[in-house]
Kinemage of the C-alpha trace (Angstrom):
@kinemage 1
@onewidth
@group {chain A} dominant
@subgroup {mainchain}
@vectorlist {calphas} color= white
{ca unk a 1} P 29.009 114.437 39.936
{ca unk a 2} L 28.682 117.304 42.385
{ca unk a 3} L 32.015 116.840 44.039
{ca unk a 4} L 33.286 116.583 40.735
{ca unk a 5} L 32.285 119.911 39.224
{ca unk a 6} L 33.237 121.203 42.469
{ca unk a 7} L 36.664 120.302 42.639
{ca unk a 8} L 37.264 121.379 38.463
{ca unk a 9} L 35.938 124.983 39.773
{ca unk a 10} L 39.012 124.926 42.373
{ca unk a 11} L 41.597 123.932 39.802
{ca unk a 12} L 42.268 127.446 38.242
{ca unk a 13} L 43.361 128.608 42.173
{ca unk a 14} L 45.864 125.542 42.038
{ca unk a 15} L 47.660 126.949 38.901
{ca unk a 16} L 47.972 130.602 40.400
{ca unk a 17} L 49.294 129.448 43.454
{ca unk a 18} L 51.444 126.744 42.323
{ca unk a 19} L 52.445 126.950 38.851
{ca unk a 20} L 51.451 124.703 36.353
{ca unk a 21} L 53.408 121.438 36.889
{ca unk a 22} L 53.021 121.728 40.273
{ca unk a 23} L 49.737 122.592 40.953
{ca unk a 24} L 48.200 120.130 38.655
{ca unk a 25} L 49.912 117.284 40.673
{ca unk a 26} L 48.867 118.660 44.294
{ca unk a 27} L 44.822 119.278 41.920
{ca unk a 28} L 44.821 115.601 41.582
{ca unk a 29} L 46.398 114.857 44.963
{ca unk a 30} L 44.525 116.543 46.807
{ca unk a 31} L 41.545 116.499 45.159
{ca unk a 32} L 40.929 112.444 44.109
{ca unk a 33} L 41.319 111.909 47.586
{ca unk a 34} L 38.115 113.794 48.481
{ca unk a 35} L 36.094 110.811 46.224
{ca unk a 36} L 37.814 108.099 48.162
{ca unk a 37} L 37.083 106.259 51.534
{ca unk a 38} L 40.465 105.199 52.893
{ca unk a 39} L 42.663 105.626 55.666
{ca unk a 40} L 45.702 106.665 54.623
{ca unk a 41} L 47.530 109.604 55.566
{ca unk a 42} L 48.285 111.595 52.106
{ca unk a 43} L 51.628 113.087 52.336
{ca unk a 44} L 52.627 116.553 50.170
{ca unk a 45} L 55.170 117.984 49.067
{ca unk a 46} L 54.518 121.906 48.436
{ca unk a 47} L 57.115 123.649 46.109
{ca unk a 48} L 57.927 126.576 48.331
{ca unk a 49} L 58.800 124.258 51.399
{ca unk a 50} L 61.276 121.988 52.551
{ca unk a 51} L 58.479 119.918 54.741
{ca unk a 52} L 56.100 117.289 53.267
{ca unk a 53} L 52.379 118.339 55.019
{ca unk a 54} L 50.490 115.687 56.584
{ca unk a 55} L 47.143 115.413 55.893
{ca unk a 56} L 44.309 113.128 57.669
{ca unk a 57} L 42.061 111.724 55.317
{ca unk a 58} L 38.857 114.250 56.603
{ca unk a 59} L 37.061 117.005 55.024
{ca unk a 60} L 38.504 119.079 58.235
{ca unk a 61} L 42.552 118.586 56.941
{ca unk a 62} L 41.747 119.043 53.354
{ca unk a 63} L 39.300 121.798 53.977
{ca unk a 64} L 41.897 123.539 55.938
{ca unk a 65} L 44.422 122.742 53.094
{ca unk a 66} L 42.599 124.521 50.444
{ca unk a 67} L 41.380 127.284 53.022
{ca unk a 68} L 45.505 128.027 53.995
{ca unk a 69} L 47.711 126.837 51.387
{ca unk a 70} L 45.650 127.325 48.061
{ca unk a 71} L 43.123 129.556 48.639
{ca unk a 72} L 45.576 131.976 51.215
{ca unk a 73} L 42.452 132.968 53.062
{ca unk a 74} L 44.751 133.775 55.865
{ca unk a 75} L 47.412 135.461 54.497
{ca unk a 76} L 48.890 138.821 55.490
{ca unk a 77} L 50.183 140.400 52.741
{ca unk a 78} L 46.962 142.644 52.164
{ca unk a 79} L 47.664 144.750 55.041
{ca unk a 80} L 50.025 147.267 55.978
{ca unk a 81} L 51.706 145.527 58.587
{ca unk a 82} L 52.389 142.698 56.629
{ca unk a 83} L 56.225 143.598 55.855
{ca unk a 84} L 56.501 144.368 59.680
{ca unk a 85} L 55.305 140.929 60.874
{ca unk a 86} L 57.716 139.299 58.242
{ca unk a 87} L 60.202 141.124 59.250
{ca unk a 88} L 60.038 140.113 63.452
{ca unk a 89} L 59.201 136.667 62.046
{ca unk a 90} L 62.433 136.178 60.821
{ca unk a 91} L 64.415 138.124 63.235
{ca unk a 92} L 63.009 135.495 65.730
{ca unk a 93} L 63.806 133.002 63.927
{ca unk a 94} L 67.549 134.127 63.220
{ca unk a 95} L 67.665 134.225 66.717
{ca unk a 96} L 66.899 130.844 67.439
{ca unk a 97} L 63.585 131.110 68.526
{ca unk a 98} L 60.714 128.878 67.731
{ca unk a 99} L 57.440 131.413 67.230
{ca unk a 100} L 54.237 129.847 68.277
{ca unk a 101} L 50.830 130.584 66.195
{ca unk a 102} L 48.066 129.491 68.106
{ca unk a 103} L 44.835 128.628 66.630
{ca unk a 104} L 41.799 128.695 69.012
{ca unk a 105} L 39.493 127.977 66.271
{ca unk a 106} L 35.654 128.161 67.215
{ca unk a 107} L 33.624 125.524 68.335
């Protein structure tokens, strides 16, 4: 029952990132798979991109889902630089080159 009421307090951050039809299919995506043992890779489709994501059926993936794609947590468009960074992000990109983010995480 925990889970449960846990993942309805999440659903309002769906809608605002997503929209309504869209973000109540990636809620119930997403989220029934947290209550579920299985092995299966879920595969989703986000409305802004032209790439399915992958996700591993662990806490870590889905964690890191909600912590990056719904949540934003990591987005730069708070700070002042943010137009700049866009900005040589695509100019690299129109170039042909492939930028590489790296995550060292933390142990």
């Amino acid at each position: 029952m925990r889970k449960f009421l846990y993942s309805i307090k999440k659903f309002p951050n769906y809608l605002g990132r997503f929209g309504f039809y869209s973000g109540l299919k990636l809620f119930i995506i997403i989220e029934r798979h947290l209550f579920q043992s299985t092995s299966e890779q879920v595969i989703v489709k986000l409305p802004q991109t032209d790439y399915p994501v992958y996700l591993r059926p662990t806490i870590a993936d889905f964690s890191a889902f909600w912590i990056c794609l719904v949540a934003e947590q990591y987005s730069t468009s708070p700070f002042p630089q943010s137009d700049r960074l866009s900005a040589v992000y695509e100019d690299m990109l129109g170039k042909g080159k492939r930028p590489l983010i790296i995550d060292a995480g933390a142990i």
